[in-house]
VMD Tcl script that builds the backbone (N, CA, C; Angstrom):
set m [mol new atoms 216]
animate dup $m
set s [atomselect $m all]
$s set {name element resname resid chain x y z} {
  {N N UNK 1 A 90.546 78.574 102.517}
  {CA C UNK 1 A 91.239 77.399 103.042}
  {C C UNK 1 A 92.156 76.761 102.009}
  {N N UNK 2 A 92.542 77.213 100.836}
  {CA C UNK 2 A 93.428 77.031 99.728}
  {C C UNK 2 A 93.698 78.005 99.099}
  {N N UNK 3 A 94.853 77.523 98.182}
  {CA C UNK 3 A 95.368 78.517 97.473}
  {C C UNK 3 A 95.668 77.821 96.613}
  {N N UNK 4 A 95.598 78.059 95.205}
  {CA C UNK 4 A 95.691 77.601 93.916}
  {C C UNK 4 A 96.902 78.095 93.093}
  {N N UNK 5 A 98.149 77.525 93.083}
  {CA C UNK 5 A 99.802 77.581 92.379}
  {C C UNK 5 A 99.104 77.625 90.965}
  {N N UNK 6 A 99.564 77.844 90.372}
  {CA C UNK 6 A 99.878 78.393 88.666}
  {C C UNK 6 A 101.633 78.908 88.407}
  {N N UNK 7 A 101.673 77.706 87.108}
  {CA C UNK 7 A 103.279 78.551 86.901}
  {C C UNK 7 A 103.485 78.209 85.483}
  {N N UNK 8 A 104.289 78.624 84.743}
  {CA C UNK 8 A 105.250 78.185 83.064}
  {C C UNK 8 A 105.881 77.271 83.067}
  {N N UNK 9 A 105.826 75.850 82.495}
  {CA C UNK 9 A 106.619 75.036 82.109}
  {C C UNK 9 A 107.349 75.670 81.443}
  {N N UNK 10 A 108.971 76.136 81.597}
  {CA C UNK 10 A 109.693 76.528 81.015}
  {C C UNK 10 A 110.770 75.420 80.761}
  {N N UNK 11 A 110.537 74.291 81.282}
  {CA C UNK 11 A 111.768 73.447 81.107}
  {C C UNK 11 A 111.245 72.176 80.340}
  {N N UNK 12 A 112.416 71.651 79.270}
  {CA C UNK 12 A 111.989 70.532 78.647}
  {C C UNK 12 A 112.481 68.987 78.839}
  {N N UNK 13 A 112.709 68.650 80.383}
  {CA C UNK 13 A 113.604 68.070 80.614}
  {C C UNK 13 A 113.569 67.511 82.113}
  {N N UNK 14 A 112.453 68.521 82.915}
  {CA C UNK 14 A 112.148 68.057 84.467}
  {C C UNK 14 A 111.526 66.607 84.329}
  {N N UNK 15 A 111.678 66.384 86.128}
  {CA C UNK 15 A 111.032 65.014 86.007}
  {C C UNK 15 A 109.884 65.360 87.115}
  {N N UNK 16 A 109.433 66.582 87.256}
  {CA C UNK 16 A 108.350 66.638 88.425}
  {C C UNK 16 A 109.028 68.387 88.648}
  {N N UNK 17 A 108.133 68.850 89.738}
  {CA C UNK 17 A 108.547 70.147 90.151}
  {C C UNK 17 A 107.986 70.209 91.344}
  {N N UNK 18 A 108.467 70.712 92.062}
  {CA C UNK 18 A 108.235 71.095 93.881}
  {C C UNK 18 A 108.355 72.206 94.332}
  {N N UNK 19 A 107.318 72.284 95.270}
  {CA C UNK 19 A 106.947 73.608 95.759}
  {C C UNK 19 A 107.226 73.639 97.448}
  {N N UNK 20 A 107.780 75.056 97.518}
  {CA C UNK 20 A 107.818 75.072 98.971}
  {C C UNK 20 A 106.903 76.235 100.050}
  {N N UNK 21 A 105.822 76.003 101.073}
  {CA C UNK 21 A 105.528 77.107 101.521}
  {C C UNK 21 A 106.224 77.357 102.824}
  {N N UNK 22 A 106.433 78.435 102.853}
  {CA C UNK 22 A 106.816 79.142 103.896}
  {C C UNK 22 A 108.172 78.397 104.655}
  {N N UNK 23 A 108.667 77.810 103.987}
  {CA C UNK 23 A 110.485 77.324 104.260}
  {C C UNK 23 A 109.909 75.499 103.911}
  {N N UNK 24 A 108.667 75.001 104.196}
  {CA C UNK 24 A 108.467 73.261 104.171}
  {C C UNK 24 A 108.074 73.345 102.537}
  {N N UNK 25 A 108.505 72.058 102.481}
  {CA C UNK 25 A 108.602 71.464 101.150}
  {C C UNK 25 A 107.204 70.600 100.988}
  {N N UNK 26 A 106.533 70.569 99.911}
  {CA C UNK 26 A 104.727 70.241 99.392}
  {C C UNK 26 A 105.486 69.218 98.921}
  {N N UNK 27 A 104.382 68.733 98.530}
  {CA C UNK 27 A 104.578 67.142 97.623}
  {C C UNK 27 A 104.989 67.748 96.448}
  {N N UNK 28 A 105.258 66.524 95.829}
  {CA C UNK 28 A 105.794 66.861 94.564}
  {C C UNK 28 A 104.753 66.792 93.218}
  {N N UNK 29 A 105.513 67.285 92.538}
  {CA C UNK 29 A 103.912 67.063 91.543}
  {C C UNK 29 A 104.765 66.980 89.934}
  {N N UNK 30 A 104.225 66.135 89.298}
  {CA C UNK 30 A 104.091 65.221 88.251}
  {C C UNK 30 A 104.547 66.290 86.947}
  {N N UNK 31 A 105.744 65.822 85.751}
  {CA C UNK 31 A 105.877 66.550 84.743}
  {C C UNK 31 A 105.629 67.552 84.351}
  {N N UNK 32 A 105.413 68.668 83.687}
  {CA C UNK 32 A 104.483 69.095 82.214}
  {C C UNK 32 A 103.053 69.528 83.515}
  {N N UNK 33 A 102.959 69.477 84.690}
  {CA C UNK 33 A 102.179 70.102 85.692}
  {C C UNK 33 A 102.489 71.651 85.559}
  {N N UNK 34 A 101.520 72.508 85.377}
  {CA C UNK 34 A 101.117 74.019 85.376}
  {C C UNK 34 A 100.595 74.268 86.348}
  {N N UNK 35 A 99.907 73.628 87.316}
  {CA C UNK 35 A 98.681 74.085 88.371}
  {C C UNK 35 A 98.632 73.219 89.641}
  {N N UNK 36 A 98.870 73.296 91.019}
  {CA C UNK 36 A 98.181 72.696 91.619}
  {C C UNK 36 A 97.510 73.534 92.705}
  {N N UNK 37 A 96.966 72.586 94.060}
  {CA C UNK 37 A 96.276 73.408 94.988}
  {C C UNK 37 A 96.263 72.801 96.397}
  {N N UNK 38 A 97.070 73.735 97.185}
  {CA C UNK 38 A 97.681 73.750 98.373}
  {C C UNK 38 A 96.169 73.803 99.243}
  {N N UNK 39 A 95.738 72.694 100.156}
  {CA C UNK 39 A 94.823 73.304 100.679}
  {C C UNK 39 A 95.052 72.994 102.033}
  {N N UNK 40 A 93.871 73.231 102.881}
  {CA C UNK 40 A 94.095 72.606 104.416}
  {C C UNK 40 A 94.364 74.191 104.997}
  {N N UNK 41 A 94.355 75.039 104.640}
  {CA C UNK 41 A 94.881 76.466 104.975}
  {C C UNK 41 A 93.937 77.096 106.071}
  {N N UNK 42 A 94.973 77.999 106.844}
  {CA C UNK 42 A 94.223 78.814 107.656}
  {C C UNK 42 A 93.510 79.947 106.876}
  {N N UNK 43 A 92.162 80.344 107.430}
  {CA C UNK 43 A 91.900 81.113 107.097}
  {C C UNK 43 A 92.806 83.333 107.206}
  {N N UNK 44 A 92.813 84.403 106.554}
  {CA C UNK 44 A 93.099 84.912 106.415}
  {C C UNK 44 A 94.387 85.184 107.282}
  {N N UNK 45 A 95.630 84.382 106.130}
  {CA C UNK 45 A 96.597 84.087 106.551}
  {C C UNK 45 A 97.785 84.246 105.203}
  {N N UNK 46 A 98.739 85.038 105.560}
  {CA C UNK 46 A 99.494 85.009 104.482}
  {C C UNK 46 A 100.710 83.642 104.517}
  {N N UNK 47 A 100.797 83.115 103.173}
  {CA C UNK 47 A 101.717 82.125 102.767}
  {C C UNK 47 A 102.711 82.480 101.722}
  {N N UNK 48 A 103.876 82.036 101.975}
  {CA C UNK 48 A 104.945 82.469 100.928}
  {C C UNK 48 A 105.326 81.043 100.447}
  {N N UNK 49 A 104.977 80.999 98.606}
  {CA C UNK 49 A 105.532 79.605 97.868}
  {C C UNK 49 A 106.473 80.373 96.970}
  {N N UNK 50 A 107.301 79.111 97.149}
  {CA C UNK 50 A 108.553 78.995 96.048}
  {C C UNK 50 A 108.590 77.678 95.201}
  {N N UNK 51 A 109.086 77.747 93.717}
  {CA C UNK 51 A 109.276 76.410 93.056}
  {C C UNK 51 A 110.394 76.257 92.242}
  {N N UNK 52 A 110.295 74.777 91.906}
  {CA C UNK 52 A 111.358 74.463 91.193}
  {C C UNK 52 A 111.362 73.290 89.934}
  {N N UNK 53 A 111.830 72.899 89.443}
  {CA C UNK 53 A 111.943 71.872 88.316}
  {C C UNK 53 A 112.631 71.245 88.925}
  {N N UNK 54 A 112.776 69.772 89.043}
  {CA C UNK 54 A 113.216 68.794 89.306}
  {C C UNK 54 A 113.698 67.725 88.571}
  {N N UNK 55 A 115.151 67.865 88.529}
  {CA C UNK 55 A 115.947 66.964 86.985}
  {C C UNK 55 A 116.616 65.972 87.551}
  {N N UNK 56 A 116.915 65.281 86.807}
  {CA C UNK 56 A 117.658 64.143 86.904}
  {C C UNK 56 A 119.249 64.193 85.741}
  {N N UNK 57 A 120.504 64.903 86.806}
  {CA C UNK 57 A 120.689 64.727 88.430}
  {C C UNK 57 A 120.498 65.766 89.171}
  {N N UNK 58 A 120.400 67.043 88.552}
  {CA C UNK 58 A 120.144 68.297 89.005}
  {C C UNK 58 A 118.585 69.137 89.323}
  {N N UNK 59 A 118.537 69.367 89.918}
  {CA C UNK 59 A 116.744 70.560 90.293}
  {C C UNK 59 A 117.418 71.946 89.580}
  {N N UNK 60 A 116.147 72.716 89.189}
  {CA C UNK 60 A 116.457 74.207 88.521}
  {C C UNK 60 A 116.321 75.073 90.454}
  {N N UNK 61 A 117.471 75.732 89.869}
  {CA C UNK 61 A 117.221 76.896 91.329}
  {C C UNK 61 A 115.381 77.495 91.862}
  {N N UNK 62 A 115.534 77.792 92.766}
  {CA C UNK 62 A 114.327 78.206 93.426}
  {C C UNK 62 A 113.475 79.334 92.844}
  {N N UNK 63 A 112.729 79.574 92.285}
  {CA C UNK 63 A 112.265 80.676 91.863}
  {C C UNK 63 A 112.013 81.610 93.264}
  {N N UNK 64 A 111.883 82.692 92.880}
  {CA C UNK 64 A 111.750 84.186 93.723}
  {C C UNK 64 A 110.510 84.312 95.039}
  {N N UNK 65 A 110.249 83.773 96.040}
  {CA C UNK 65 A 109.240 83.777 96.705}
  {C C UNK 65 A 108.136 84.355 96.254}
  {N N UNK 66 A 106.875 84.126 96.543}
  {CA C UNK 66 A 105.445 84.826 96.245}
  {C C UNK 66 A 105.164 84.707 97.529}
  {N N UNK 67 A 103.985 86.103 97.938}
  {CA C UNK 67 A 103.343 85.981 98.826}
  {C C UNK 67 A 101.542 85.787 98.455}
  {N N UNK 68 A 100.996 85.399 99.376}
  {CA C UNK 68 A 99.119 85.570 98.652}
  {C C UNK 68 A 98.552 84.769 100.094}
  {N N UNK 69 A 97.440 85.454 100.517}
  {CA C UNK 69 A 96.632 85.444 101.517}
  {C C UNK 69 A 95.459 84.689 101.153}
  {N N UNK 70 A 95.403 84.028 101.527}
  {CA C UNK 70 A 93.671 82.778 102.282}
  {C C UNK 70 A 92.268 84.332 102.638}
  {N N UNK 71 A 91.609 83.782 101.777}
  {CA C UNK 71 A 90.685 84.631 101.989}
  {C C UNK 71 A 89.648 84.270 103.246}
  {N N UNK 72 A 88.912 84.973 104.180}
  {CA C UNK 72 A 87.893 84.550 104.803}
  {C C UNK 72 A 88.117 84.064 106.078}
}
mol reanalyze $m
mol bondsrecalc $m
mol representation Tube
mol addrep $m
């Protein structure tokens, strides 16, 4: 019923980073954030997330879709 995001702070300069599944946009989540966790999920169900850095005045482009399945 979740799925747990992991990613690289590669940027020194965001003000938050946002994630999108499957075309809708997640909350946003806070600086220097590596990890959060998407839950509420159907069970054995595939989801596709994408993310981004979020600057001030600009966001970093979308990273490359992932796919990963809800176990159970």
């Amino acid at each position: 019923s979740q799925i747990r995001l992991n990613w690289k702070d590669n940027s020194d300069n965001e003000i938050g980073f946002q994630a999108e599944r499957n075309g809708n946009l997640l909350t946003a989540y806070a600086m220097n954030t590596t990890t959060a966790v998407d839950s509420g999920l159907q069970p054995r169900t595939w989801y596709s997330y994408k993310l981004r850095a979020l600057g001030d005045p600009i966001n970093s482009p979308w990273t490359t879709a992932v796919k990963t399945k809800t176990l159970r």
